[in-house]
C-alpha positions in Angstrom: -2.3 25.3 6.3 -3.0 23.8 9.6 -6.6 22.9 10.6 -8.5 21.5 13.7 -11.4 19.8 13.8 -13.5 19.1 16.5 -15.7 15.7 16.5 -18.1 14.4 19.3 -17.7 11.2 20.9 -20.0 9.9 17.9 -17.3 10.8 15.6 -19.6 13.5 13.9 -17.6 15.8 12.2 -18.0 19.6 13.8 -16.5 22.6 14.2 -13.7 23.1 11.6 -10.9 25.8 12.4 -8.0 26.5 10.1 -6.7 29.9 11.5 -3.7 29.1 13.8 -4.5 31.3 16.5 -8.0 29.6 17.1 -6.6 26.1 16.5 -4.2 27.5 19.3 -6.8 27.9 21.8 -8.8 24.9 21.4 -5.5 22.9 22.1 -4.8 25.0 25.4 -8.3 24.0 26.5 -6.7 20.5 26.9 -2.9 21.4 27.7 -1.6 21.0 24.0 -0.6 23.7 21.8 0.3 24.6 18.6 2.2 27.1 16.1 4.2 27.4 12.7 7.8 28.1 12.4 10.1 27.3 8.9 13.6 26.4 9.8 15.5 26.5 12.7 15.8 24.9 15.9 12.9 22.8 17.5 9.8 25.1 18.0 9.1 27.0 21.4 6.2 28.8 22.0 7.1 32.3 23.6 5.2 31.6 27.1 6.4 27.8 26.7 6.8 26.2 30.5 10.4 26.2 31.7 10.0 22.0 31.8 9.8 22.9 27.7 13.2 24.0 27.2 14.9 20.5 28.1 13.0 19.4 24.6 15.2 21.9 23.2 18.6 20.2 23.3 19.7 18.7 19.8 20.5 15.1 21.7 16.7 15.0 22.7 15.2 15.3 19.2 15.0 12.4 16.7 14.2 12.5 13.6 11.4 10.1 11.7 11.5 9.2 7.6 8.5 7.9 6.1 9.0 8.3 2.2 6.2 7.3 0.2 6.8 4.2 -0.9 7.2 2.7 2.9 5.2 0.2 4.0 3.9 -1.6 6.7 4.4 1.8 8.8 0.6 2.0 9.9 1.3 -0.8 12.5 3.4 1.5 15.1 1.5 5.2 14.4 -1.7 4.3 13.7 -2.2 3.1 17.4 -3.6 5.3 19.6 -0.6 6.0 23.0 -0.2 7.9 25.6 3.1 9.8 25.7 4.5 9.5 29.4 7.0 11.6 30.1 8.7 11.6 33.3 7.8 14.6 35.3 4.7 15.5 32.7 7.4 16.5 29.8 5.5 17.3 26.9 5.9 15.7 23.5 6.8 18.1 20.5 5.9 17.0 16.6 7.5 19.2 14.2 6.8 18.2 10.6 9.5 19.3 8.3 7.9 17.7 5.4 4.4 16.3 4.3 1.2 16.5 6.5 0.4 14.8 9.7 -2.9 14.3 11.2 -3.2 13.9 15.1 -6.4 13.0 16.8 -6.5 13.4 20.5 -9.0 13.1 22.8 -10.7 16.4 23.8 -13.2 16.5 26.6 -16.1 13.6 25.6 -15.2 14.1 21.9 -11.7 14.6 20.0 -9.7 16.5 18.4 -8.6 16.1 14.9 -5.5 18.2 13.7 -3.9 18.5 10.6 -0.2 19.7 11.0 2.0 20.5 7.6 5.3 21.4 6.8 6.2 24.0 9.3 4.2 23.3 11.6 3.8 21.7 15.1 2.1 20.2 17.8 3.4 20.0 21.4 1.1 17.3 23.6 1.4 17.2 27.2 1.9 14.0 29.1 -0.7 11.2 29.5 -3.0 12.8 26.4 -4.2 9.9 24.6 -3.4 10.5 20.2 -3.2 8.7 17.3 -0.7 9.8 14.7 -1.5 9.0 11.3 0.1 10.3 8.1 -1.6 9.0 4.9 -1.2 6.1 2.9 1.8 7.3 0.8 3.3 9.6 3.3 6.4 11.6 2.3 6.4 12.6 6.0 9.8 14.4 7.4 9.0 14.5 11.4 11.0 15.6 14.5 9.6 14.4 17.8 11.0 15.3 21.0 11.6 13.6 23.7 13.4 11.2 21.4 12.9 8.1 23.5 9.4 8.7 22.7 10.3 8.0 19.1 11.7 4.7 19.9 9.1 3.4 21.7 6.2 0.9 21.1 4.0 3.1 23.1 2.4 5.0 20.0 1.1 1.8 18.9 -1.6 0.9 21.6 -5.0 -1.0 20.5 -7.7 1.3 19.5 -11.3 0.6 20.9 -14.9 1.8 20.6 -15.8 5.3 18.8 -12.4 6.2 18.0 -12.6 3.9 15.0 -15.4 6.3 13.4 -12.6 9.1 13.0 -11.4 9.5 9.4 -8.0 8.8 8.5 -5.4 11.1 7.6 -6.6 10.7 3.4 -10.5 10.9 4.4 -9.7 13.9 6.3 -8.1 15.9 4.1 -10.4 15.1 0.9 -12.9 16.6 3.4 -11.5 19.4 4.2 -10.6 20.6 0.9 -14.2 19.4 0.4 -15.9 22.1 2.5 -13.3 24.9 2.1 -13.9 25.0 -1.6 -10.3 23.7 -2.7 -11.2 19.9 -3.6 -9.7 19.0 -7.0 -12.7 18.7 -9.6 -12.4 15.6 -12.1 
């Protein structure tokens, strides 16, 4: 299940959204998007611009491992980036296995979104994010463009109020907080 959540530039926790359409339209609101699909190639979104379809080629997508014994992975995707693209491609996440939690800047506030398997997360070009996938992550990823991949740019210094955003772990122990699913002990 994918979920947005919307904090200010506090880091206060706000709106939360976990049906795909809405988390759909908050993204547009800042030129991202969003969607679900199991299998195949490298997701599309119908009305996808035509710069999209380059990201479609199996030569431009690579593929990221982080089992859940790995260590030492925070250093390079805990970072907040900017993904620059030449011409204002857009970067696509597709996670084939485990969770991923992207925060992005969103007006003053941010953006928190929690992609699983199935699911993924196109960001256009110059959007600052932080990737982050849990302390034992078991994360199967495809990004595209897969020079971004390759690149030290996703691990840029963090600074000020972005710090106050929970990590991946927080994040979902409060979401399955306030929806009712959290494990009782």
């Amino acid at each position: 299940m994918g979920a947005l959540v919307a904090f200010d530039a506090h880091g206060t926790w706000g709106t939360t959204l976990v049906c795909d359409h809405l988390i759909q339209r908050h993204l547009r609101a800042v030129g991202a998007d969003f969607g679900r699909q199991e299998g195949g190639d490298l997701p599309l979104p119908a009305d996808a611009p035509a710069g999209w379809q380059a990201h479609r080629a199996a030569d431009s997508v690579e593929r990221v491992l982080l089992p859940k014994q790995v260590s030492n992975w925070q250093a390079r995707w805990r970072g907040w980036g900017r993904h620059e693209a030449p011409g204002g491609g857009v970067l696509v996440l597709w996670v084939v296995q485990g969770s991923l939690l992207v925060q992005l800047e969103a007006g003053p506030g941010h953006a928190a979104v929690l992609c699983e398997a199935g699911e993924w997360l196109a960001l256009p070009a110059g959007l600052p994010f932080r990737l982050d996938a849990g302390e034992a992550p078991g994360l199967d990823l495809l990004v595209s463009p897969a020079a971004v991949a390759r690149q030290p740019v996703l691990a840029r210094a963090t600074a000020g109020q972005r710090e106050a955003l929970p990590s991946h772990d927080n994040f979902v122990a409060t979401l399955l907080e306030l929806t009712g699913y959290a494990a009782e002990d």
